[in-house]
C-alpha positions in Angstrom: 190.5 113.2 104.8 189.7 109.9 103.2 186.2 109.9 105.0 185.7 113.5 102.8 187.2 112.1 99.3 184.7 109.2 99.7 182.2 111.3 100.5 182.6 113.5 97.4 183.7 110.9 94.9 179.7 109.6 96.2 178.0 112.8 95.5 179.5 113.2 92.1 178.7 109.4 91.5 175.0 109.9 92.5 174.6 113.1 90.4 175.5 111.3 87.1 173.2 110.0 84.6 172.9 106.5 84.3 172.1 106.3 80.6 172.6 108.9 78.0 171.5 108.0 74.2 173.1 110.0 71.1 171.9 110.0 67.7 174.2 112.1 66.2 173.0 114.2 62.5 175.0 116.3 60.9 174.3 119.9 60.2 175.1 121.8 57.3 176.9 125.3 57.8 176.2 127.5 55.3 179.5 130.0 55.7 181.9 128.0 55.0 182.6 123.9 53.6 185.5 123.5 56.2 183.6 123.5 59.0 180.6 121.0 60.1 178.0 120.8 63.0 177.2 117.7 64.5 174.7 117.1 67.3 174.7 114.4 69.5 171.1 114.8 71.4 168.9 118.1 72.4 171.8 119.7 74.9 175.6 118.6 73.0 176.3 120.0 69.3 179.9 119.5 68.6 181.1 122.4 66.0 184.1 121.0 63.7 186.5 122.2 61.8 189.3 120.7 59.8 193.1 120.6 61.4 196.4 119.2 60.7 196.7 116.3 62.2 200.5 115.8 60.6 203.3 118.0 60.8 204.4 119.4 57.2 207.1 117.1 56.7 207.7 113.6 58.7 211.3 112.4 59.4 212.0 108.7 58.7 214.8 106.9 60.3 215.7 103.5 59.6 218.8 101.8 61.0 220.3 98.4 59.9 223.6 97.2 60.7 224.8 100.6 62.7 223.9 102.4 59.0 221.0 104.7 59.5 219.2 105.8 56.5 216.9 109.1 56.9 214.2 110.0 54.8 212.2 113.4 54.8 208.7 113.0 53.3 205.9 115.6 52.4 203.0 114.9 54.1 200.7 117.0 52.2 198.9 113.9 49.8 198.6 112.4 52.5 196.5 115.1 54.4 194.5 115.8 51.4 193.3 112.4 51.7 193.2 111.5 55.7 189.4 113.5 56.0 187.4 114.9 53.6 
């Protein structure tokens, strides 16, 4: 078994490039400003879109001295901000 494993772990070594350059650009899309096309090279184009990378509202907890103090904040300046 460990014979086959090093076999395959050898063919899938041998079949990867050495050296692969990117110069990424990015792309306009014309329907719609959320979204935005990036290509790396000639075969990857990475299509991106905007997501939440916060939940709605974060819950802070800070303890001192066995007194825990909670603190709900909106997160919604903040993800207005984080990528635009």
């Amino acid at each position: 078994m460990r014979i086959f494993i090093i076999i395959l772990q050898f063919a899938l070594y041998s079949d990867a490039e050495k050296d692969v350059f990117v110069y990424p650009t990015i792309l306009q899309e014309r329907s719609t400003e959320t979204k935005l096309v990036l290509r790396l090279n000639d075969k990857f184009t990475l299509n991106l879109e905007r997501s939440s990378v916060l939940a709605d509202k974060l819950l802070f907890v800070t303890t001192s001295d066995e007194v825990s103090h909670l603190e709900e904040v909106d997160t919604s300046a903040i993800q207005k901000n984080f990528v635009s």
